[in-house]
Structure formats: structure tokens, C-alpha cells
PAZAPA-4460 file (N, C-alpha, C; in steps of 0.05 Angstrom, whole numbers, plus 32768, in hexadecimal, padded with zeros to 4 digits):
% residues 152
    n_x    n_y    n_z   ca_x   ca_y   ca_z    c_x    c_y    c_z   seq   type   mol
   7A4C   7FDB   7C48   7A49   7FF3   7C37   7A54   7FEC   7C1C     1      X     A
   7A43   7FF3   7C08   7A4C   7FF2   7BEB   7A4C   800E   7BDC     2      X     A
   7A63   8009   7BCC   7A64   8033   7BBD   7A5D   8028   7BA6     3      X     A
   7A45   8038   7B9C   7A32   8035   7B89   7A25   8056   7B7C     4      X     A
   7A27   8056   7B66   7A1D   806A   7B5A   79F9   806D   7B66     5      X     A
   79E7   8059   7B6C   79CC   8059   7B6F   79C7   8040   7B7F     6      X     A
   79AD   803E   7B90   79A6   8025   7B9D   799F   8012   7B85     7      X     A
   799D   8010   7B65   7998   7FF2   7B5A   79B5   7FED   7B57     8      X     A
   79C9   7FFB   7B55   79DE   7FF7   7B4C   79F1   7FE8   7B5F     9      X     A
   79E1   7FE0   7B77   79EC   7FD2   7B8C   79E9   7FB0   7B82    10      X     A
   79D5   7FB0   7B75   79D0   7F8F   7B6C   79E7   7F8C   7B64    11      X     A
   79EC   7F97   7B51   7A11   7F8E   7B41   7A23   7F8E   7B4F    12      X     A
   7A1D   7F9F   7B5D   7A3D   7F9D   7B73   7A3E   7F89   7B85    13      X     A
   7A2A   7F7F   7B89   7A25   7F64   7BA1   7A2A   7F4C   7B8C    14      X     A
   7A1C   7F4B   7B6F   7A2B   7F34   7B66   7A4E   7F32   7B5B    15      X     A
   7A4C   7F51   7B4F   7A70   7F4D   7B50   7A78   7F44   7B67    16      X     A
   7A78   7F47   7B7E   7A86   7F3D   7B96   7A7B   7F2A   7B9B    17      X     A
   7A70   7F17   7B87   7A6F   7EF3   7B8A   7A50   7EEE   7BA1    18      X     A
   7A39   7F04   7B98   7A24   7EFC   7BA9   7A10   7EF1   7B96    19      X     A
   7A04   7EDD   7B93   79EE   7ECC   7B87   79D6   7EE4   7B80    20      X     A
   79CF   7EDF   7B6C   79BE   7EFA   7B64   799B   7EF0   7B75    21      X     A
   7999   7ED3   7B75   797E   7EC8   7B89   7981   7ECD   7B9F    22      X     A
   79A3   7ECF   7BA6   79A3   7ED8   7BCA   79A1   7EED   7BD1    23      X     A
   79A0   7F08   7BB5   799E   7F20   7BBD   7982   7F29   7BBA    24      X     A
   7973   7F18   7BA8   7958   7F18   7BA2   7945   7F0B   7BBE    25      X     A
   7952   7EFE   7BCB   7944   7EEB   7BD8   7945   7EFC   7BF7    26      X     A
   7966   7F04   7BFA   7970   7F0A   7C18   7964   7F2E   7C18    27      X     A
   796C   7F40   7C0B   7968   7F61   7C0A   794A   7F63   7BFF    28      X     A
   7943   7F74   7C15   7925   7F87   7C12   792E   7FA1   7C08    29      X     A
   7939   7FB3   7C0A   7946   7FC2   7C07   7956   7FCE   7C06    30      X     A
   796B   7FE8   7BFA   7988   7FEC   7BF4   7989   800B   7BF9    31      X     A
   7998   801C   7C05   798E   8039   7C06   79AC   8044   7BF9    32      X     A
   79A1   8055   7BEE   79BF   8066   7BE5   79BE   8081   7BEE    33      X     A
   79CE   8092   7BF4   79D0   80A0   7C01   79E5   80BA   7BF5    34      X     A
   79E6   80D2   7BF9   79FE   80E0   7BF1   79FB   80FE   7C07    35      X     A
   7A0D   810D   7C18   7A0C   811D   7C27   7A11   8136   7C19    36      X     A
   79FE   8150   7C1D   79F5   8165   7C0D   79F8   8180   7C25    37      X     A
   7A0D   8189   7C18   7A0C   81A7   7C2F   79EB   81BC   7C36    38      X     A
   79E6   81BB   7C48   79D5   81CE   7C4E   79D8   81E8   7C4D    39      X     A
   79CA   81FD   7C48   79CB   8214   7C43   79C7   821C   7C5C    40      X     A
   79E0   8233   7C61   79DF   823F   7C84   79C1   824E   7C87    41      X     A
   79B5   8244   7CA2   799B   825A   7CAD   79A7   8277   7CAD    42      X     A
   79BF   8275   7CB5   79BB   8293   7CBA   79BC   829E   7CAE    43      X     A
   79C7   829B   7C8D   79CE   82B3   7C7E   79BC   829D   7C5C    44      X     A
   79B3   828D   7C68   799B   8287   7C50   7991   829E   7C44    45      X     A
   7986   82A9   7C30   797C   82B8   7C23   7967   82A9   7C08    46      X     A
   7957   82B8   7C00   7943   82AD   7BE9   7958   82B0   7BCF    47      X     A
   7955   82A3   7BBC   796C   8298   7BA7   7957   8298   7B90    48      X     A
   795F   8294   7B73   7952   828A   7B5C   7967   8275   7B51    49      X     A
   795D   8263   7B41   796E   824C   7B36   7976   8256   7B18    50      X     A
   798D   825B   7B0F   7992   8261   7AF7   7983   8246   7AEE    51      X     A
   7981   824E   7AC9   7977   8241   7ABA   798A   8229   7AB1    52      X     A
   79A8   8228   7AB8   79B2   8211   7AB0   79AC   8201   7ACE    53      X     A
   79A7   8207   7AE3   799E   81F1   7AF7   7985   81ED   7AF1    54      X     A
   796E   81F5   7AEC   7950   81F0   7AE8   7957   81DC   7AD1    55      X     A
   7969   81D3   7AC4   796D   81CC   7AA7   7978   81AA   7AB4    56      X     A
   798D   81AF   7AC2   79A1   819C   7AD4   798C   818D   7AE8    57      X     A
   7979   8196   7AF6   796A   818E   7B04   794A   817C   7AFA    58      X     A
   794E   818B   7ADD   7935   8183   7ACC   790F   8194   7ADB    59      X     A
   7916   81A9   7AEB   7904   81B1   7AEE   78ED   81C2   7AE3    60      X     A
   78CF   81BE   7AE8   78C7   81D1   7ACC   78AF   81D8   7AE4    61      X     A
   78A2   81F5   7AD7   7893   8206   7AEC   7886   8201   7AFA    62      X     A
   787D   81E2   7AFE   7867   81D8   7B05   7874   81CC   7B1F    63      X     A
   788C   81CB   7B1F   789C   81C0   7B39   789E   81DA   7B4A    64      X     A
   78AB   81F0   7B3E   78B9   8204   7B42   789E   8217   7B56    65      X     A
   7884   820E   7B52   786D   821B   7B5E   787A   8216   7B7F    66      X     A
   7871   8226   7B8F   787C   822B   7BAB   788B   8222   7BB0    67      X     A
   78AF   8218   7B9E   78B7   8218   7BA4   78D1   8234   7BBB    68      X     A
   78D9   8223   7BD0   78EC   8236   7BDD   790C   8238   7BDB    69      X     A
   7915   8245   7BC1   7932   8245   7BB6   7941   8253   7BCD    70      X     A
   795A   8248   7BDC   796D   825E   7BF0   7985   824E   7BE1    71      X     A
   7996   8268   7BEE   79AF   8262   7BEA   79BE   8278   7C07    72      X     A
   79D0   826B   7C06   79E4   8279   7C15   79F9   828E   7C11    73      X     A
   79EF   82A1   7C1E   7A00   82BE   7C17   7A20   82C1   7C21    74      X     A
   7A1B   82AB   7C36   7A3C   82B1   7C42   7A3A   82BE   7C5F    75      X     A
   7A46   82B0   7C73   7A44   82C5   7C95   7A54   82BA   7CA3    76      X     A
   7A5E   82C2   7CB8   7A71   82B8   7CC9   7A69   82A1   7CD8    77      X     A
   7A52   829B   7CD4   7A48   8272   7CE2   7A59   8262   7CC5    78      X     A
   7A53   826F   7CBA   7A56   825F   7CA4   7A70   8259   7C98    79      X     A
   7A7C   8272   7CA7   7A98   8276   7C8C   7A91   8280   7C78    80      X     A
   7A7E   8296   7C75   7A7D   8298   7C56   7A77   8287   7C3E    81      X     A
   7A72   8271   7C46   7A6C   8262   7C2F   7A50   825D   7C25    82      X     A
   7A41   825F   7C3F   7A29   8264   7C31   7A1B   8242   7C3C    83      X     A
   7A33   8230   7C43   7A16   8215   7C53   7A2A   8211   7C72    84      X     A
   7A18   8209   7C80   7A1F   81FB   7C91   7A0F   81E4   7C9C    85      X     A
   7A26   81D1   7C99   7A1D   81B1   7CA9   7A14   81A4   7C82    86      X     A
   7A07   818C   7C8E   7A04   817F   7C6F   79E2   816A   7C7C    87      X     A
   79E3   815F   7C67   79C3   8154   7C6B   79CA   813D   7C4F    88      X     A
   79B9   8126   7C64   79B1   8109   7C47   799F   8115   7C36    89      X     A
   79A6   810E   7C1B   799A   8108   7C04   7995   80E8   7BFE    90      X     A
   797C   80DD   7BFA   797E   80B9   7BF9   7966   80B1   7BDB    91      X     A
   7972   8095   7BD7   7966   8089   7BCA   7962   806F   7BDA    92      X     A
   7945   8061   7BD8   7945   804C   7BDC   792E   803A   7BCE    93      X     A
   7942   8024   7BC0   793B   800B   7BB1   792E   7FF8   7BBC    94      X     A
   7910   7FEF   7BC8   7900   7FE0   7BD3   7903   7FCB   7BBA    95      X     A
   790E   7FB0   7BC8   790D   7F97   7BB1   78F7   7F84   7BBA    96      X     A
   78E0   7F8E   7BA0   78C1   7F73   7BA7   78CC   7F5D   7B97    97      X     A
   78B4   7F51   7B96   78B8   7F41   7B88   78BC   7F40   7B6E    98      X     A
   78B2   7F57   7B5E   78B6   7F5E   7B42   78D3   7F64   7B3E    99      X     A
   78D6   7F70   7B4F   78FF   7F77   7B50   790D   7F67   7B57   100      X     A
   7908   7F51   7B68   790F   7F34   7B63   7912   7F25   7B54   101      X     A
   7900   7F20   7B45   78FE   7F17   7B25   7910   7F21   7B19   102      X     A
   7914   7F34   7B11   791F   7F4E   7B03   7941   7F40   7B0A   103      X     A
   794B   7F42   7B21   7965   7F3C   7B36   796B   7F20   7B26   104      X     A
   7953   7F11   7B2B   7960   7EF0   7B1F   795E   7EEB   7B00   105      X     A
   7955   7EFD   7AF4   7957   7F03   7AD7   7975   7F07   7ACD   106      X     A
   797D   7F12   7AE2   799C   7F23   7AD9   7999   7F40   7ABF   107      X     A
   7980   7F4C   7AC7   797D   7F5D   7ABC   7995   7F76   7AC0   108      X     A
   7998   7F8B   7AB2   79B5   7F98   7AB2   79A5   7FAC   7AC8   109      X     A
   79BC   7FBD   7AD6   79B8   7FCD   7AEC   79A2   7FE7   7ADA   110      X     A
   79A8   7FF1   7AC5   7992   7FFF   7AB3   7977   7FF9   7AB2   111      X     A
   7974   7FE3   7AAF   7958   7FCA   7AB2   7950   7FD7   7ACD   112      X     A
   7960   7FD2   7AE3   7951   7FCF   7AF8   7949   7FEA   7B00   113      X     A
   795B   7FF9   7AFE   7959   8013   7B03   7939   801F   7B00   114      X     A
   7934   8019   7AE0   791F   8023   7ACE   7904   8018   7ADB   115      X     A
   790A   8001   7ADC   78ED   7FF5   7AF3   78EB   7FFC   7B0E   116      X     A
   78FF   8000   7B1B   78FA   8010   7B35   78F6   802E   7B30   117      X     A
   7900   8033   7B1E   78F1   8057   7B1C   78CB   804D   7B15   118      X     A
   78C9   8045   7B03   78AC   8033   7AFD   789C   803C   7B15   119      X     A
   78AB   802C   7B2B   7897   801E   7B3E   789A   8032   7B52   120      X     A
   78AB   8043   7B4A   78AB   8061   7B62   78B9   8066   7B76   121      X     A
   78D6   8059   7B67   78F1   8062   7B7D   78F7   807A   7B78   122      X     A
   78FB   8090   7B87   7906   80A7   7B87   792A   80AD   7B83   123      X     A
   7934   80B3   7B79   7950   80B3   7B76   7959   80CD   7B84   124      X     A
   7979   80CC   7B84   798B   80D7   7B8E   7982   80F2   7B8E   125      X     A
   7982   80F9   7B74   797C   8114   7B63   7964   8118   7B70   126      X     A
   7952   8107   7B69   7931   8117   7B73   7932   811E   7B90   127      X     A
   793F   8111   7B98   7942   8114   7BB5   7946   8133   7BC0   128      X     A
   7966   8133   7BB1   7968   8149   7BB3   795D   8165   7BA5   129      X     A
   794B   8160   7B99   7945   816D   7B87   792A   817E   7B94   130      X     A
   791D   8163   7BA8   790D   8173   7BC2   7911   8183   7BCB   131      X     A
   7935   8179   7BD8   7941   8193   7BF1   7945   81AA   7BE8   132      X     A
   794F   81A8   7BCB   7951   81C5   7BC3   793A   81D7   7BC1   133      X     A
   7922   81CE   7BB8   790E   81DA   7BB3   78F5   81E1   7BCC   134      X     A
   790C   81D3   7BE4   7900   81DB   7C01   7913   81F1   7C10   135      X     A
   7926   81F7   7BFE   793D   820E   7C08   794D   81FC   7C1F   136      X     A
   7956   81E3   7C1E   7964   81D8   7C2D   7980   81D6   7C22   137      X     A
   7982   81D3   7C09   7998   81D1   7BFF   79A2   81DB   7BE8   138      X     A
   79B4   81DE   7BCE   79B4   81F1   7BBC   79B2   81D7   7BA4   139      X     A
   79AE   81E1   7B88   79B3   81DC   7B71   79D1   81CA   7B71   140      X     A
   79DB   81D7   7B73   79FD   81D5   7B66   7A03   81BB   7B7D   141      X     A
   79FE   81B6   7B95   7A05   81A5   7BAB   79F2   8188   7BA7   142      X     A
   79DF   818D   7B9B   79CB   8176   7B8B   79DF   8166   7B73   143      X     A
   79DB   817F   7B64   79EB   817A   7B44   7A15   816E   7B48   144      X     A
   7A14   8175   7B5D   7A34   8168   7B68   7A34   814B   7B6E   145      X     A
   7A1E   8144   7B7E   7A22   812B   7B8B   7A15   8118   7B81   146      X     A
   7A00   8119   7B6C   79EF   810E   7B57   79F6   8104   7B46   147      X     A
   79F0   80F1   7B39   79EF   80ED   7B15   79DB   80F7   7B12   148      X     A
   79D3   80FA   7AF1   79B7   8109   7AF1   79A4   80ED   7AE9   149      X     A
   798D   80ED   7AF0   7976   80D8   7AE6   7970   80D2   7AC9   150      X     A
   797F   80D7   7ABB   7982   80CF   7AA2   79A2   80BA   7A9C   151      X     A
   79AE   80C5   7AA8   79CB   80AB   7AAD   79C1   808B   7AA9   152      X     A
***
């Protein structure tokens, strides 16, 4: 296990800790990052709207927001009042081809890599979560907590 802001940000961490950047290019297919996100309680779920500073935080615009299903939690005795119970993965995962290989033995900066795996259609932390919310699985604020935002 490595603690990493994002799955490219693992390349650095494996060569700070003295790993050959060809052996990480050569040995890893892939790297998953991960962050755990409270679920919004079934029983006292309710339909929600996203204030405008989360639609803003989230970067969402109408064309997402079409069927989407906003909940939040009102609070009940499963819950404690708080409104989630239990928690659920949020993931990113960094598939390294051969282009990101290249990229690895370049010693391109973790920004570099980042940018080409968004390119080539890694989903991040954020987008991830950015699904659940807009499937009423999870809230705004519990995304925007455990996230950097995709501009970082």
C-alpha cells in the first residue's frame, strides 16, 4: 500500500522509495486509488438539490445534471441522525500501456502523467465520485471532502 493523493502519483512514490522507473514501467499494469465515501441512509434518503457552490466544486453543468438523482439524508434512528449509513469505494484507476511507459522512463513529472492518462480516459477520484452523487448514492460535501479537485 502506498498513500498517494491519485493513482499517477504512485509512480513517484515507488521511485522515492528507490524503485527503478523501467521496473515500474516494465513490472505494473496498473495502480488503483481509492478513498471511502459515506452512503446516504435508505431509510431516511430523501430527494435533495445541490446548492450552487457544489455544482461549482463539482464542475457540473445541465447537461450532466439531466436525470440526475440528488439525495441526501434527513436524519433517523438507523442512522443516528446523521443522515448516511455504512460507506462505499470511490476509485481511480491508472492502466500503464505502453505510451505511459514511455512517459514513466522519460521521468516525466507526476502532472505530465496525470494529463495523458486523463487523455487516454482515466477517470479520477472526483469523477468517480461525482457519478455516485448524481446516482443519489452519496452527497456533494462527502465527494468534495475526500477529493482534490481535477484541476489540482
Amino acid at each position: 500500500t502506498l498513500h498517494t493523493n491519485d493513482a499517477p502519483s504512485a509512480v513517484a512514490r515507488l521511485a522515492d522509495i528507490g524503485v527503478k522507473r523501467f521496473l515500474i514501467s516494465s513490472a505494473v499494469r496498473s495502480i488503483m486509488a481509492q478513498r471511502l465515501v459515506r452512503k446516504i441512509c435508505k431509510d431516511c434518503g430523501a430527494d435533495a438539490t445541490l446548492s450552487d457552490k457544489e455544482i461549482k466544486s463539482l464542475k457540473l453543468d445541465s447537461k450532466q445534471m439531466e436525470g440526475a438523482t440528488i439525495k441526501a439524508g434527513t436524519g433517523c434512528r438507523t442512522c443516528r441522525n446523521t443522515g448516511y449509513k455504512g460507506r462505499m469505494g470511490i476509485f481511480e484507476i491508472f492502466n500503464i500501456d505502453e505510451e505511459i511507459s514511455h512517459i514513466i522512463n522519460r521521468n516525466e513529472s507526476t502532472p505530465q502523467l496525470r494529463k495523458r492518462a486523463r487523455e487516454l480516459g482515466m477517470r479520477t477520484l472526483r469523477e468517480d465520485g461525482v457519478r455516485k452523487v448524481l446516482a443519489g448514492r452519496t452527497t456533494a460535501a462527502e465527494v468534495v471532502r475526500v477529493t482534490m479537485s481535477d484541476s489540482d
